[in-house]
N, C-alpha and C positions, 0 to 999 in steps of 0.2 A: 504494500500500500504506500501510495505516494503522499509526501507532506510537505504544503507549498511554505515558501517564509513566511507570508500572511497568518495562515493558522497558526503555526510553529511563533509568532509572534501573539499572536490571541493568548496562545495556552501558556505559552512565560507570563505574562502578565497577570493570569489566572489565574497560576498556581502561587505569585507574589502576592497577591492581594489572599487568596485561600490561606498561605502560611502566616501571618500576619494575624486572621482572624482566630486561627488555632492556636498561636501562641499564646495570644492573651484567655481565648474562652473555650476553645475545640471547636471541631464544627465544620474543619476546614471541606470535610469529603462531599457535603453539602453542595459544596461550590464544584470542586475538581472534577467531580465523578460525572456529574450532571455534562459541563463542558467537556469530558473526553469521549463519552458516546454522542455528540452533537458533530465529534469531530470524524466520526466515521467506527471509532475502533468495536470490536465486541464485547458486552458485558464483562465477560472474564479478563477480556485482555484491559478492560476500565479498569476492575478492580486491583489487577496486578500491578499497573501503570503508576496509579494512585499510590497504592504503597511502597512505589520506587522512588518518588518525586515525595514523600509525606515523610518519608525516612530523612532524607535529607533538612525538609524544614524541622521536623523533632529534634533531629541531630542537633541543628546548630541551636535552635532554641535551648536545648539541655545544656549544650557546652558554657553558652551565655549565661546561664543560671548558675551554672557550678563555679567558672571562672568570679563570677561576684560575690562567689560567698553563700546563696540561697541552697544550696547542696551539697552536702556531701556524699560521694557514690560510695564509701564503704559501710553506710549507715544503712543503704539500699541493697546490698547485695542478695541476701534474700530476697527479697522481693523483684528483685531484678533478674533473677535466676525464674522463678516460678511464673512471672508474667511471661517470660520466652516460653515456656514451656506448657502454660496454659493457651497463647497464641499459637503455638507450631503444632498444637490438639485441633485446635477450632479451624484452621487451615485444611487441616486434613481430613476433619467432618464437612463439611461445606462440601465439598467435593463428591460427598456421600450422601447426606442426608438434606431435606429439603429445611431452609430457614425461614419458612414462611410463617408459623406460628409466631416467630420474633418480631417480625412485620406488625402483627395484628395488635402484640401488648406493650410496644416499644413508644409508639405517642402517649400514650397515658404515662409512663415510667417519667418521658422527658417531661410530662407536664408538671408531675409531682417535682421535679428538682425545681424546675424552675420556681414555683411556689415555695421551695425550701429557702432557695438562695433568696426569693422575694422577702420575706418576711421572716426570715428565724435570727435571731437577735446576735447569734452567735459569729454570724458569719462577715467580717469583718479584716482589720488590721493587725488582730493581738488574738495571741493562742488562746485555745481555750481548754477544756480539762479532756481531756486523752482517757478513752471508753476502753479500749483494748490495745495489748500490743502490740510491737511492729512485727514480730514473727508471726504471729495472730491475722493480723492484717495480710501478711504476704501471701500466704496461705490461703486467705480466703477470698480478699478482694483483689489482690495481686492477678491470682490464678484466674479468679473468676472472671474480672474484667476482660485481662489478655486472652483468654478465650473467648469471649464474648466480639471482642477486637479481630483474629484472625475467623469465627466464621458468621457474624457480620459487620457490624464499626461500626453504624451511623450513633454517635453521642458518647463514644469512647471518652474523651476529655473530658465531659461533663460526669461522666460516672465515674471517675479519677479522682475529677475534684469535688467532690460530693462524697466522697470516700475518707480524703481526707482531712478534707473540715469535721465531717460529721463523727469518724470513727477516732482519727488521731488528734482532733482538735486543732489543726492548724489554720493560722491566720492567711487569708487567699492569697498575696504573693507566695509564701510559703509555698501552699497547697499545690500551686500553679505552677511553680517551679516544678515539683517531686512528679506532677503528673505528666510535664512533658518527656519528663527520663524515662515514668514504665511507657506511656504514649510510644515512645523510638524504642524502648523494650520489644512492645509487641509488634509494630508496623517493622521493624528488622526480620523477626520470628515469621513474619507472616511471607514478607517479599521474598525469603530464602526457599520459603514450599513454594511461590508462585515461580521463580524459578526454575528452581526444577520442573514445574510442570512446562514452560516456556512458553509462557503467557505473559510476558513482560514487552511492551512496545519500547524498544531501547533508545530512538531517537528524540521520539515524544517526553518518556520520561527523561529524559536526560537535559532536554531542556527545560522542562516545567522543575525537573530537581535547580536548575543554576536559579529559576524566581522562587524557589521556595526557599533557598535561601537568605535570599535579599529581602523575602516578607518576613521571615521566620527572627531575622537579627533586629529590625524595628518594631516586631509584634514585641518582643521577651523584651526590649528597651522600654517599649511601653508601661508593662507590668511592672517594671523595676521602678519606675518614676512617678506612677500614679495610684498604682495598689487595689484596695480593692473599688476605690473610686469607679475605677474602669473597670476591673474584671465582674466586679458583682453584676451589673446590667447588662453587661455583655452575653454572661451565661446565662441568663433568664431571656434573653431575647437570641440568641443563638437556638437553644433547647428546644423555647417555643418555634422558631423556626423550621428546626428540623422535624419537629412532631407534626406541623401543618403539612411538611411537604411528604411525609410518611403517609397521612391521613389519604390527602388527593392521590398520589402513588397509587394507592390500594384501594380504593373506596370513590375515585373519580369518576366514573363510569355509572354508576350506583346513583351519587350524586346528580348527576346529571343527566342520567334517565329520572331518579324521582321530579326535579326540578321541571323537566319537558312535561310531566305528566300534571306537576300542578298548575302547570302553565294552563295546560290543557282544559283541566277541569275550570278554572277559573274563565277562560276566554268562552 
């Protein structure tokens, strides 16, 4: 398949604007995915593409966290271990089992966080009291996410960070920081099966990875300067985002035969 500089210029600026929004709230696949099957490629080869080009904004967003101070990676290893490991699961189910049940309960899940993050008093600039521990945590949300992340993704970041506000207590730079290190935990874990399966569009991703870099070092600049100022409304309106466009995805059709039909009865 052919890809003119036009496109190939579309999808860098795509994936910059996509890493940028990820850094600060997740949500980026929202954007990316949509524009790489617009651009011709096939679902799988989207989903594989995406996590070629998202590795990259993860990556540099993590390293910028760490480099400042917001992380430290040996505090993480557990947990950094088990999200590869529960993402390189969920990669390999996907391929087997159908994820369409996750489709149907995944807009209510995002609506609830974003309600979390709208109104729970705790979620802020300053820690707060720590529910369970970090091995605890690796274990369960680690794993759980990063498989949830390799067989399907949409609100991966927001379920990170809602992890560990809620579970660890952490004030949302914090939070944000820790989530985009398992975030490139799993989207590494995940790109390595779609690899091997050779479903990876190498040109495409390769330039959407050079803008996700470029969005992913102003998104995590962001977060470092503004806190949760910006990230809290970010991920209540990312969430709800993603949960509207899940809804129309699956239920558009639906909609809009009921819609014609009331039209109907009405006229």
């Amino acid at each position: 398949m052919e890809f003119g500089f036009d496109l190939l210029a579309i999808l860098f600026g795509v994936a910059a604007l996509a890493a940028c929004v990820d850094a600060i709230a997740g949500g980026g696949g929202l954007i990316t995915i949509p524009a790489l099957l617009w651009a011709g490629v096939t679902p799988a080869q989207a989903l594989a593409t995406n996590k070629l080009q998202g590795s990259f904004g993860s990556f540099t967003a993590s390293l910028n966290f760490i480099r400042k101070g917001h992380v430290n990676p040996r505090d993480m290893v557990l947990a950094i271990v088990l999200t590869f490991a529960g993402s390189a699961l969920g990669t390999v189910l996907v391929q087997m089992l159908d994820p369409g049940i996750l489709m149907t309960i995944l807009p209510g899940l995002l609506i609830l966080i974003a309600l979390y993050f709208l109104f729970s008093p705790r979620v802020g600039d300053i820690d707060a009291h720590q529910l369970i521990s970090k091995a605890t945590f690796a274990f369960t949300a680690g794993f759980g996410i990063g498989f949830y992340d390799g067989f399907f993704g949409p609100g991966t970041g927001s379920f990170f960070s809602i992890a560990f506000v809620a579970l660890l207590g952490f004030n949302m730079t914090k939070a944000t920081a820790h989530t985009k290190v398992l975030n490139f935990t799993s989207n590494f874990a995940s790109l390595v099966m779609f690899i091997a399966g050779g479903e990876v569009v190498w040109v495409v991703g390769g330039v959407m990875a050079v803008g996700a870099l470029l969005g992913a070092q102003i998104g995590s600049h962001l977060v470092m300067k503004v806190g949760a100022r910006l990230v809290r409304p970010l991920l209540v309106v990312t969430s709800i985002a993603i949960s509207i466009k899940l809804i129309i995805d699956q239920y558009g059709p639906v909609i809009s035969q009921t819609y014609d039909q009331i039209r109907h009865w009405i006229g």
